[in-house]
Structure formats: structure tokens, C-alpha cells
N, C-alpha and C positions, 0 to 999 in steps of 0.2 A: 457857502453855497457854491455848487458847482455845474447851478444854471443861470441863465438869464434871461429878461424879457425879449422873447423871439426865438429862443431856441428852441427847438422840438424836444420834444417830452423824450426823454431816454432814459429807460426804465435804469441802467448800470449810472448814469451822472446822479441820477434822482438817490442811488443808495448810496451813494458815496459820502452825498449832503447830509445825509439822513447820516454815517454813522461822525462827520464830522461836528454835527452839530451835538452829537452825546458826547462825545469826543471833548468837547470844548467845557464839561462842568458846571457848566452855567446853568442847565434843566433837567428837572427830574425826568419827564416825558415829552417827544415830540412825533409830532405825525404828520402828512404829506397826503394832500386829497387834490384830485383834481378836477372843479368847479369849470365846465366849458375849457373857456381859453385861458383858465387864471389857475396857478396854481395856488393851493392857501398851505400855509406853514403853519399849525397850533404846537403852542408852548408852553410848556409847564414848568415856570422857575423852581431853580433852587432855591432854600430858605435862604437868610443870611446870617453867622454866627454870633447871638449878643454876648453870650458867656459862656466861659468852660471855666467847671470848677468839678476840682477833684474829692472824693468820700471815701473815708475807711483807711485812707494811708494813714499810717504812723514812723513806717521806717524810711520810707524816703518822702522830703517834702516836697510842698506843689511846684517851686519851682525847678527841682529835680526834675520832676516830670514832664512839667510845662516844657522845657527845652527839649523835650526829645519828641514832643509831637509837631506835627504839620499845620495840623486846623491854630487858627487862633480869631480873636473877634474881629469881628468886620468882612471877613472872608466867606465865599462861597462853603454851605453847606453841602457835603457827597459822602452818600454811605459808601462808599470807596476808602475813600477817606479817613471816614470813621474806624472801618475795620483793620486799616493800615496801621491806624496810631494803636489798633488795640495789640496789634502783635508789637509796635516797638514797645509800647509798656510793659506789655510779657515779657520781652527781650530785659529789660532793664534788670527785673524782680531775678528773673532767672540768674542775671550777669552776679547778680548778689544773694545767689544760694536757696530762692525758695520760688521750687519749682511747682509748687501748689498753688501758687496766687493767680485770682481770677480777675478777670478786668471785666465789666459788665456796664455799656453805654446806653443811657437815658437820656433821650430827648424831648426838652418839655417847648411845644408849640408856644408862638407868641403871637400878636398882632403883628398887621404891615410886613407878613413873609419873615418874621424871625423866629430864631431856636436860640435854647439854651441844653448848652451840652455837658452832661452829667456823667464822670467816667464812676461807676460803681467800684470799688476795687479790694477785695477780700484777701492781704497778704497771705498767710497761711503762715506756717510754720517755715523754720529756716531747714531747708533738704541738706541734709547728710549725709554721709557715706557710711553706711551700715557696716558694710563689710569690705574686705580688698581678699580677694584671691588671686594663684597664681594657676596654672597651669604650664607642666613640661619644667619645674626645676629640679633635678634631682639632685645636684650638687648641695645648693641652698636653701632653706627651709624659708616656708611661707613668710615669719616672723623675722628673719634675716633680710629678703628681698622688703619688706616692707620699711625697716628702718633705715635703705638707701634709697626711697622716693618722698616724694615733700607730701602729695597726701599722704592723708592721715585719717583712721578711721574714728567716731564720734566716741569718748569717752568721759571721764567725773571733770577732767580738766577738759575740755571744750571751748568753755569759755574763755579761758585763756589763748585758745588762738582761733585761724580762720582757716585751715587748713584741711580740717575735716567737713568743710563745704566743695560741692562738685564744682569744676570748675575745667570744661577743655583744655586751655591752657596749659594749665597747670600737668593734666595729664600728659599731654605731649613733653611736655619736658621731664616728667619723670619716663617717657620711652628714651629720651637720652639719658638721663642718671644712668638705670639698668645698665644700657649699652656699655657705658663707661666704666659701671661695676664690674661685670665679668669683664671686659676688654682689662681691666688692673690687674682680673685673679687670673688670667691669662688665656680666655676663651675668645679666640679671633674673630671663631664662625657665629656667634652669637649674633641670634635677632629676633627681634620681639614681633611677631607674627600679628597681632593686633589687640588693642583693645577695646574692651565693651565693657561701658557702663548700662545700667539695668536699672528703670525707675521702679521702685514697687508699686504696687495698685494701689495704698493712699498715698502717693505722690509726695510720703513726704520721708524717702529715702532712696539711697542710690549704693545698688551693688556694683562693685567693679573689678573685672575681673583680667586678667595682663596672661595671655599668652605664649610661652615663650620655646626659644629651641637653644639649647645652648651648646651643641656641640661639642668636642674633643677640647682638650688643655692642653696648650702647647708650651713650648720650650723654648728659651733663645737657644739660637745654632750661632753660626761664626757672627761677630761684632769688626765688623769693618769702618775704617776711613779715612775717603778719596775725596782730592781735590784737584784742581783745575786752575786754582792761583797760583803763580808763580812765587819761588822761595817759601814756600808752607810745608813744612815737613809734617805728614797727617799723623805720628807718631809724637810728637810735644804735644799733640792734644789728648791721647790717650785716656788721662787722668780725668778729664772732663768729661768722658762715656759712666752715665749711671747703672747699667746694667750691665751683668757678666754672664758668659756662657755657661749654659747648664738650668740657668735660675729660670726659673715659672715666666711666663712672657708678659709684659707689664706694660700698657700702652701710654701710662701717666709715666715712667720711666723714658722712656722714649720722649715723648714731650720734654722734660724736663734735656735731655742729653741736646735735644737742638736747642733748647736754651742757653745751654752751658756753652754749644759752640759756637753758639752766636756771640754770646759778651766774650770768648776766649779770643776769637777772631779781631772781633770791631776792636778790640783792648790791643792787639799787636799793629792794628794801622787800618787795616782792611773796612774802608767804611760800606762797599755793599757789595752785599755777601748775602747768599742762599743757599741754606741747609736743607738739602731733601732726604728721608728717611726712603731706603727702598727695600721691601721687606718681598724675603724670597719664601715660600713655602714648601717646607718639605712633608707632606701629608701625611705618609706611609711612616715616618718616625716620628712625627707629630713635632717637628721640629719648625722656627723661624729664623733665618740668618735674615742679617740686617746690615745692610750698608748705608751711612753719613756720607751722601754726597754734596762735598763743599765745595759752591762754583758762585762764578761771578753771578752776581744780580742786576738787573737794570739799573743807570743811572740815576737816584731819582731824589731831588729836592725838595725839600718841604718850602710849598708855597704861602701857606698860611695857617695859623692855630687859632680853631672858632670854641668858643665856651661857652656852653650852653647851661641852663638849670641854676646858675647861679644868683640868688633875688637879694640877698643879704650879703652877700661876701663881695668885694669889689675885686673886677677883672685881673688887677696885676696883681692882687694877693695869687690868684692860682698862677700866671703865668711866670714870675720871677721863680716858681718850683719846676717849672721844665727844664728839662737837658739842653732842649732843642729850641734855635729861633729860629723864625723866616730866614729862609736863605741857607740853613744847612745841607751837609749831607742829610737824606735819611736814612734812621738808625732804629731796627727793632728795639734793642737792648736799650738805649738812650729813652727811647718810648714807654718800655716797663718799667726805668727805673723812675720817670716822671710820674705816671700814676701812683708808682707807690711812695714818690714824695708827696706827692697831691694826699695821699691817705693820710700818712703818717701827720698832718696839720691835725686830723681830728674834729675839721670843722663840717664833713658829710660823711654821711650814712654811707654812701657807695658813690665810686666814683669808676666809671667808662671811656678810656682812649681810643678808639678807633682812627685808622686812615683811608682815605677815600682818593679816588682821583684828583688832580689837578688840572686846571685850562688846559695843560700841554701832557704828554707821557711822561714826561719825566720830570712832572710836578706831582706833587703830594697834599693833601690838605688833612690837619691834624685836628679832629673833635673829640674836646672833650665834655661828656656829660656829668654832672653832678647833682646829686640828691644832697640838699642841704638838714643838719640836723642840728638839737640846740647846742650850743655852746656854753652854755649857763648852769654854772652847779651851786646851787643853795643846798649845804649841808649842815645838816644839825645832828649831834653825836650826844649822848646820854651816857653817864657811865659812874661808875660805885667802884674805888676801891678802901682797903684797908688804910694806906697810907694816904691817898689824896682824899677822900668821903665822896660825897655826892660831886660831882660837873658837868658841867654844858659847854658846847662848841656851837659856836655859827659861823659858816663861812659863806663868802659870796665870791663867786671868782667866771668871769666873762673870758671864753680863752680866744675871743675875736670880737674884739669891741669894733661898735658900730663896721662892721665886716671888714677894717683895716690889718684884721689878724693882728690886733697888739692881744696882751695879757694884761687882766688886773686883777688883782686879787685883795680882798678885804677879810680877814676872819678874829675873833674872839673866844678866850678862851673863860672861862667863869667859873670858882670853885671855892670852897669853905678856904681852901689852900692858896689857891694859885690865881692870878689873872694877868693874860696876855692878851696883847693886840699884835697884829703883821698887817701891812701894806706891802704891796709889790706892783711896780709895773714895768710890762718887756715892750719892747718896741723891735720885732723881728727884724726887720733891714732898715736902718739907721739912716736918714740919710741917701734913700738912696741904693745903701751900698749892702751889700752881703753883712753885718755885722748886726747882731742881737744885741740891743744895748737896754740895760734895766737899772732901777733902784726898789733898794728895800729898806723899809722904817720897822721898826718892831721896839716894843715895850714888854717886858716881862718884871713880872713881880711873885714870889714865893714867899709863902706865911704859913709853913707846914707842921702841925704837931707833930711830927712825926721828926722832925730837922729840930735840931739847934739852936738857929741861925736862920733869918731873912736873909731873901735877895734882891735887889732890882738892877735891870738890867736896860739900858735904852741907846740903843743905837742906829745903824743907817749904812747901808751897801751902797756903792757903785759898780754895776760890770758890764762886762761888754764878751758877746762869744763870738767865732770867726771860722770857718771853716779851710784848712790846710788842704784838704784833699774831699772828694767826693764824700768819704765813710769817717773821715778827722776831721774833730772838732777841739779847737783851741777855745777855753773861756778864765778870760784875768777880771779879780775883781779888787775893790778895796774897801774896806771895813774899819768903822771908828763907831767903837759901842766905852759907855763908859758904867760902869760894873760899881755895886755898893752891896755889901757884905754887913749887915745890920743886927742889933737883936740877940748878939751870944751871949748864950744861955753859961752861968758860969762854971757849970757839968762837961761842957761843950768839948767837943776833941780839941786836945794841942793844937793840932793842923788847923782845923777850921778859926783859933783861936787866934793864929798866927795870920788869918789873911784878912782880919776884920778891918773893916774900913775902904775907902773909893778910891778908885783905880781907873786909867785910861787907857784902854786897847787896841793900837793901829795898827790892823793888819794887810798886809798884800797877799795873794796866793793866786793860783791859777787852777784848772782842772784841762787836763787833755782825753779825749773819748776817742778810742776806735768800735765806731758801730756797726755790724755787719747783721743785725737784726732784721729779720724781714719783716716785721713790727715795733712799731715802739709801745704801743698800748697791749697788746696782745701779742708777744711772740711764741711762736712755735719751732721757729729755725736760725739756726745764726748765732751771733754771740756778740758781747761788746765788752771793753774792757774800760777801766778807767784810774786816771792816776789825778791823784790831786793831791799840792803842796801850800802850806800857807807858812809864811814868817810873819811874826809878830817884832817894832821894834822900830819900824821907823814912825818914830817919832813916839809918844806915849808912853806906859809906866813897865809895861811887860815886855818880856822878849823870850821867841820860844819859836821851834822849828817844828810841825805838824805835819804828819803825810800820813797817807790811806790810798791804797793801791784794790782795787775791787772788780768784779766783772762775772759773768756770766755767761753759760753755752746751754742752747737748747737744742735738743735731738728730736725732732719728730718719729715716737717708735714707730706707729701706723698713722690711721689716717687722722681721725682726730687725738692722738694719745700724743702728751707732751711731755718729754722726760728733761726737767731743768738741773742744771747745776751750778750754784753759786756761791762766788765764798769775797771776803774782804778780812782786810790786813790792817792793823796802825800803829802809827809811835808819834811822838810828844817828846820833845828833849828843850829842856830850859836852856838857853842862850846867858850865861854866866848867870843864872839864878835859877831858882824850883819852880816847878811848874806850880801853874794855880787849878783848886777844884774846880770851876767854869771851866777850865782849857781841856783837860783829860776827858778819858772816855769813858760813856756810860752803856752800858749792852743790856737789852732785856726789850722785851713788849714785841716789834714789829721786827727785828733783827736777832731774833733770841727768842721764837715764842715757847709758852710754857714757862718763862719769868717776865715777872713784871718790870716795867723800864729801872732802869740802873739795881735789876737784881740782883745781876751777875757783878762781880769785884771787889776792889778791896771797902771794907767797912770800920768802922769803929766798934770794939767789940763792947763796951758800953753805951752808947748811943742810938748805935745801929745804924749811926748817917751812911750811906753811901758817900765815899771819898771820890772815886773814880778811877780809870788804869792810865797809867803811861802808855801801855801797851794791850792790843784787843784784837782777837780774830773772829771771824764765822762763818760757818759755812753750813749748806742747805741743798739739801738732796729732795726733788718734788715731783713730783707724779702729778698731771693731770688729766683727766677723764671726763667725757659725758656721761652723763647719768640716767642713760636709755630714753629722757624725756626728748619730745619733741625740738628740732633745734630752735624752733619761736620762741620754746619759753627761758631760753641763754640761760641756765643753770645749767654748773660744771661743777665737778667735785674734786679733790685733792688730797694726794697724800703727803707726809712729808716729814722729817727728820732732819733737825736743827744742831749744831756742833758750836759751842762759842766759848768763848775763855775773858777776861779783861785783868790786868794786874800791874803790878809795880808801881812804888812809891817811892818821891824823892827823901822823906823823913819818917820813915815807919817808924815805931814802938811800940811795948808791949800793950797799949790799948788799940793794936790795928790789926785786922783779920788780912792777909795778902796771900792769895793762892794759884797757881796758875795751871789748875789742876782744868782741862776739858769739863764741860758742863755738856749735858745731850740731851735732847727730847722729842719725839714724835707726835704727832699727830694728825689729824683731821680736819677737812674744811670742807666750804662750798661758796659761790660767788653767784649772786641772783643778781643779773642787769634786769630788774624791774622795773613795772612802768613807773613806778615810785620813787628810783635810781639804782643805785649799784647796792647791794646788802653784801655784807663780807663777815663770815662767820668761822672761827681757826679756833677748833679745840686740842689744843698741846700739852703734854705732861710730862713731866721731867724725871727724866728715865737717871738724871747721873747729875747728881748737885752737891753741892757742900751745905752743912744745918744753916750756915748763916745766909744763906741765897734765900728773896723773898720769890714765890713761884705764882704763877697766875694759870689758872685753866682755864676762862673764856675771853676770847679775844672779838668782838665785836664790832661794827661799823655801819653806819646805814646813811645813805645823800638821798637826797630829789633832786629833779633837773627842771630847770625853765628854759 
């Protein structure tokens, strides 16, 4: 109230009272009369709220809802109120694609001034995107623009993703996509003038349609760069500009070029450093020159690195992968290469570096976000062939138990033929200390009609890997397995006849890795190579020198096209004695496909055992492609052409097939990260074999994840 007893009647205090008392929610109606010298104030409470309960939902629950409203019990009742929380529930339904649903509130009177609040609510159908049109591209066809933005129009697969739901959002970031599109194919002027979505009249679609102007296609002109730091000759960088004069103007080019001279830089000393692109226009030739100006940067330290998203994984798992600690220089490049050590764990879906101010200028704070994903692969494998019959696999393998980032792996192998167990566990920093230390147990047992001869096999790993340099990795292990040759048949080969009986083998070896992959699960760029040595002989019944020398380069042709090429090397040389069948090598299945494992090499030509090679090569030419689906549904397809050989024997005769004649085959695949797991499907045929090679045409595999 904005009178009091003794004030004179004033018609502006009197209204003010009057709108503060609506004001205040507490009454439905109030009025202002004045009786002689007494003002009277009549009031008409608001209810008060005994329950709100929601009808007709199914896709979101009540307490979904519940949280997004205002009203709750015990609380002043106001159709203000009321109509507010009907727009946030609309808000909600829309936020999740169905722009049809109605929200309709019933109030059922009670005694003693209460209500019971009833939200009606009619979801409707899920609103779709009908259509995508473009307007203004003539370069690009509608169906082109449409498979560079993440909507997606409603079709048989739908349900397989969420993308063909409206979604602002979402739209706005496909006007960046586009932009980025033509800015690649070399259209500067490029800009997307606006978009309009378009509900239909049953409300339960949405047309949308993208606007655009795309301007002239330009050119690079001259390729320059200056710098401003002392002792930098801007000509040693040369080779680190990705784009050349002449070529179609590429604004991901460019990106990438101050990448390259950021790490070229920070790598010669220069810890801060600023690349500015300065792009000059020549309009009338449709031409772009561009100058790399490389000048000092601000002073600026990294004051702290906060982690966020992390619920499962512990703190110093992510942190011991940074470049960088408190108290560094900061460093672009040291910061991308930490994300993408962060990735390359494989314990989150996506992972986000950002840097932000620090307390002072010439502090920095380093955030990183993470989306955690499972780590848990239960795999079960089915399979038929001619030589093994029917089998089963199960595997269990945690690749960051209790969020320490160790490995453990447990799997089984089950078959009319064969039964194996493996154990493994890693413990990534040791101690402490930068060193990956593991052991491995393994049990193998073969009982093959198809063989000779049994085998059992039981032994146990130690190793430990270490890292020499950033992209070099040193890993030494040692191996005591002890080997029993059972069961020969007295048809059986010489050789195999010759190795009957139990054996002990102590081996040492090491493997060295240079990795320059920009993935280790998925690469598209980069290469790694790898050499590995084992001697057998200290200590034990064998002795024998083992190397395999292998690696791999991937080309990205375009944007998502991946051209792989990989081949590996071996030899086996007995240490004053013959090599044994366990030791030698066997090609075919997963390194040879379009033959079955140890189809390729030397055999007994009555038996048909597979003996194995002293010496084995192969190599793999692979194409891979998306398969025009949407990228949610992670199906990718592959072509690819297989080269392998295996051969030589310490004691050949005329009962042993040894050729070392090239083997080849092509084929086809596909890799479905479903929700189910990874499915991996390689159909191969053997274009160049010799009669006594056993060939396989479907190569199969399928996990689930927990």
C-alpha cells in the first residue's frame, strides 16, 4: 500500500496500490472503495497449488517436465503462471522435434481455496524436415549442397538417426558448413543470405529452404612470407605453405599452412609466435595473393589446465597427455598436439581444448572438455570354415579400467578344433613414470582334422614400452611359452615328425614405432612405421633370430576419401639349428584376404599341413569412401587389393609344396560402427594363387560395446 491512516485520498497513490497489490500474485481480484473516512480494500485470494500432475505424455517423463515448470504444490495459484509453464512445455516438445504437440491446462477446484493442476498434453507426431531447398547455386546442385550440411531430410532410414528433425541450432551451423564449402572450392564472396524454415499447415513438417549468393572463383596470386623475428629466414619455411600459385583458392589450405607454420616455428625455438594470413584481392583477375605474416606474439603463460566432462576417467589420466604444464610457455601447436593425444586414448567421443584469459595478460588458462564414451568391448565372433568347422570367440576387454586408463583383456576361443584363452594387462605410466608396462598369459590348444598333429601351447609375456621422442616409441618384452607337439599321425610330414615332442622358448625382442598418424583408430593422414626383432635362446630349448619390418601411409585424396598403403616384410633364421613350425610364418585371413589363415605357403603335398615360411611379405593398396549415407549412420565402404607371398624351408623334400611365387586379390568391404558395435564385412577373391593355396571369400566380424 502506498497510503496510510491520515493521508488524504490521492487518486495516483490509490492506483499505484491497486496495481501493486495484483502485482504481488497473491489475488485473483482487488478493489478500492471509499466508505466516509475509511478506505476498505476487498480481496480475492489466489487458490493454492495441491497437485500438478501431467496426461498424455509418453515421450518425455513427468519429471522432465516437472523441472521445467514454475508452479509447483503449495505455491500461489496465477493464470500468468499457468500460461507461462504452457509455453516452456511447448518449448521443451519443440526443443525435441514435434512441433505439433499441444499442452492444454485443467483446473479442478478443491476446498479451503485449493486447485489441482492438470496439464493436458497431446505430443503429436515427431516434425520433420520434408524438404531442403536451395536457392542462388548454380555452381552446385541442390543434392550436392545438401550432403555438406548435417540436416537431413526424412527418409526409409530416419530412424536411424535425429537429424532429419528441425532444429535452429543445428541450422545455424549448417550456414557455416556451406560457408566453409565454397570458401574450399574457392568462392571468397560467398554468403548465405538467409534461411527460412516453413512449418506446413498440419504442423507436422518443416520445409527449409537456404538462400545463397556465391559469387566468382578465385585464384591464388603470389604466396608470400614475412617475418619480424630475428634470424628466421621466411624462405626454410617455404615447404610448409600448402597451397601453390595458380590453384583454385582454398580457405582450409590456408588454415592448415598457419598450422604448419606454427609447429615449423615453435620446433626451431620460437615459443610465441603469430601467423596472420593477409589475403589481398585482385577482383578484376579473380585473383587472391596472400601473405604469412610471422611476428612475435604476446608473452603468455599457461596459468592453469581445468578438465572438465570427465565422470569416469580420473584427472591425471587426461593430464599426464598434455604437452604443456602450469607454468609453460604457451604454445598453439603443443595444445593440438595434446587434444589429439587426449583422443588418441579412445576413452571419449570428443574431446575440446580451448584457451581463455588468465588473472594477469600474460596468463592463459587451458580447458579442456570431454565427452566420455564406453570403453568396454564384449565381443562374440561366429564362424564356419572348411579346416577349423564350426567356432566361437568371446572377448572381454576394458581399455580403462576403473577410469586409471590401465587395459585388461580376457577372451576365448571354442571350436570342434582349437581352444584358446589370453589374458593381458597394461598399466600405461608405470610408476609414475612415462613407461607402459604389461603382462600376457595365453593357453592354446589345436586338435585339427585337418592337421597331423596336436598342439599345446602355454606361456606368459612381460613388457614394458617407453617413448624416445614425441612420435617414437621403444617397446622390449620377454616371453617363456613352453610348446608340446602331440598326436603324429604316422602319415604325418617328415618335418612335423621331426619336431614331436616339448620344447622351451625364451624369447627377448623389442619393437620400435615411428608414428606420424593423425589417428591411431581411424587414420586418414600420416604414416607410421615399425620394426620389430626377437632372439630366441637365452636360456630354453630354441634359438632363432625373428624380424618384421611393416608400416603404412595414408593420403587423404579429398575430404572424406582415404587412399591407404601398407606392406610388411619377415625372416626367421635358426641360430645353429632349423627353425620350428610355431616360429615361421603363416599369411592368409586378416593380412592376405581372399585366403584363409596360413593359406598362403609352403605345405605338405600329402597332408596339406600348412608348414609355414622363413620368409613373408604383403602388401595392401585400399581406398576408402563414404557411402553417400548420412554421417550418423558411420558406414564406410572400401576397396582394396592384397599382394602376399610366404616361403622357404630349412629341410624341404619331395613331399613339400615351397613357392614364392606373388599371391593377389581384390576386393570389397564395409565397416558399420553400430549401435550394436563395430561389424566389419571384406569380401576378397583371389585373383593369382597357386592350386595348393586354401582361399576364403567372406571375411566377417561383429563386437557390442558396454
Amino acid at each position: 500500500m502506498r497510503v496510510n491512516p491520515g493521508d488524504r485520498f490521492d487518486p495516483a497513490r490509490l492506483d499505484r496500490s491497486l496495481k501493486n497489490l495484483y502485482s504481488s500474485g497473491l489475488f485473483a481480484d482487488v478493489t478500492l472503495r471509499q466508505e466516509g473516512e475509511t478506505l476498505v480494500v476487498s480481496v480475492v485470494e489466489n487458490p493454492i497449488v495441491n497437485r500438478i500432475a501431467f496426461e498424455g505424455n509418453d515421450k518425455l517423463e513427468d519429471d522432465t517436465l516437472s523441472s521445467e515448470i514454475t508452479l509447483r504444490p503449495r505455491v500461489v495459484f496465477t493464470r500468468t503462471k499457468v500460461q507461462s509453464d504452457v509455453q516452456r512445455l511447448l518449448e521443451i516438445y519443440r526443443r525435441s522435434g514435434r512441433y505439433a504437440a499441444t499442452v492444454e491446462p485443467k483446473v479442478i477446484q478443491l476446498s479451503q481455496n485449493r486447485v489441482d493442476l492438470v496439464f493436458e498434453v497431446k505430443e503429436g507426431p515427431q516434425t520433420t524436415i520434408e524438404a531442403i531447398n536451395f536457392i542462388g547455386n548454380r555452381r552446385f546442385s541442390d543434392s550436392s549442397l545438401r550432403d555438406e550440411v548435417t540436416t537431413s531430410e526424412s527418409g526409409i532410414f530416419s530412424f536411424l538417426s535425429t537429424t532429419d528433425t528441425y532444429d535452429p541450432d543445428r541450422l545455424a551451423f549448417d550456414r557455416e558448413l556451406l560457408r566453409r564449402f565454397y570458401l574450399d572450392e574457392g568462392y571468397a564472396d560467398f554468403r548465405v543470405v538467409s534461411v527460412l524454415a516453413e512449418l506446413l499447415p498440419n504442423r507436422e513438417g518443416f520445409i527449409v529452404t537456404f538462400t545463397v549468393e556465391e559469387g566468382e572463383r578465385q585464384k591464388f596470386g603470389r604466396i608470400d612470407i614475412v617475418t619480424t623475428l630475428p634470424n628466421l629466414d621466411p624462405e626454410t619455411l617455404r615447404e610448409h605453405v600448402v597451397p601453390e600459385e595458380g590453384e583454385w583458392y582454398n580457405a582450409k589450405q590456408v588454415e592448415n599452412t598457419v598450422q604448419a607454420l606454427t609447429d615449423a616455428v615453435g620446433n626451431l625455438g620460437y615459443a610465441f609466435v603469430e601467423i596472420r594470413p593477409k589475403l589481398s584481392r585482385d577482383r578484376e583477375n579473380r585473383i587472391i595473393h596472400t601473405t604469412f605474416n610471422i611476428q612475435e606474439g604476446p608473452k603468455v603463460y599457461v596459468e592453469r589446465i581445468d578438465i572438465e566432462g570427465n565422470v569416469r576417467t580420473l584427472d591425471r589420466v587426461i593430464r599426464r597427455e598434455f604437452r604443456l604444464v602450469e607454468g609453460d610457455a604457451f604454445n598453439t601447436a603443443k595444445q593440438r598436439r595434446s587434444r589429439q593425444r587426449i583422443q588418441n586414448l579412445g576413452y571419449f567421443r570428443t574431446v575440446k581444448i580451448e584457451s581463455e584469459p588468465g588473472s594477469a595478460p600474460d596468463r592463459a588458462v587451458i580447458k579442456a572438455e570431454v565427452e566420455e564414451q564406453s570403453t568396454g568391448d564384449l565381443t562374440f565372433g561366429v564362424g564356419f570354415s572348411t579346416s577349423a568347422g564350426v567356432l566361437g570367440n568371446v572377448g572381454l576387454r576394458e581399455r580403462n579400467f576403473l577410469g586409471r586408463g590401465q587395459d585388461v583383456r580376457l577372451s576365448t576361443t571354442l571350436s570342434s578344433e582349437q581352444t584358446a584363452f589370453n589374458f593381458g594387462f597394461t598399466e600405461p605410466y608405470f610408476l609414475g613414470r612415462n613407461v607402459a608396462a604389461g603382462v600376457d598369459l595365453f593357453r592354446i590348444e589345436n586338435d585339427s582334422d585337418r592337421q597331423t598333429f596336436d598342439t599345446v601351447r602355454n606361456g606368459g609375456s612381460l613388457r614394458a614400452g617407453f617413448s624416445w621422442r614425441e612420435r617414437i616409441r621403444q617397446t622390449v618384452r620377454y616371453t617363456l611359452e613352453d610348446q608340446e607337439i602331440t598326436n603324429v599321425d604316422s602319415d604325418a610330414s617328415l618335418l612335423v615328425k621331426s619336431e614331436e615332442g616339448r620344447f622351451l622358448e625364451s624369447t627377448i625382442g623389442h619393437e620400435l614405432a615411428f608414428d606420424r598418424r593423425d589417428s591411431r583408430f581411424d587414420p586418414h593422414e600420416g604414416f607410421v612405421v615399425r620394426l620389430r626383432n626377437d632372439v630366441a635362446g637365452l636360456g630354453g630349448d630354441v634359438r632363432f633370430l625373428k624380424s618384421t619390418l611393416g608400416g603404412g601411409y595414408y593420403y587423404p585424396v579429398a575430404e572424406d576419401l582415404t587412399l591407404a598403403v601398407k606392406g610388411e616384410i619377415g625372416n626367421i633364421i635358426g641360430l645353429g639349428e632349423d627353425t620350428r613350425i610355431s616360429d615361421r610364418f603363416f599369411i592368409g585371413g586378416q593380412n592376405c584376404r581372399g585366403f584363409q589363415f596360413a593359406g598362403v605357403g609352403p605345405r605338405d603335398r600329402v597332408t596339406e599341413d600348412a608348414l609355414g615360411g622363413k620368409n613373408f611379405y604383403t602388401g595392401t593398396v585400399e581406398f576408402s569412401f563414404p557411402l553417400g549415407l548420412p554421417d550418423e549412420f558411420a558406414i564406410r565402404g572400401r576397396l582394396f587389393s592384397d599382394i602376399c607371398s610366404a616361403w622357404d624351408l630349412d629341410r624341404a623334400n619331395a613331399d613339400t609344396i615351397d613357392e614364392s611365387t606373388p599371391r593377389a586379390s581384390v576386393g570389397a568391404g564395409l565397416t558399420w560402427r553400430s549401435p550394436f558395435g563395430p561389424i566389419v564385412i571384406d569380401v576378397g577373391f583371389a585373383v593369382n594363387k597357386e592350386d595348393f593355396d586354401e582361399t576364403e571369400l567372406l571375411n566377417f566380424s561383429f563386437g557390442t560395446q558396454f
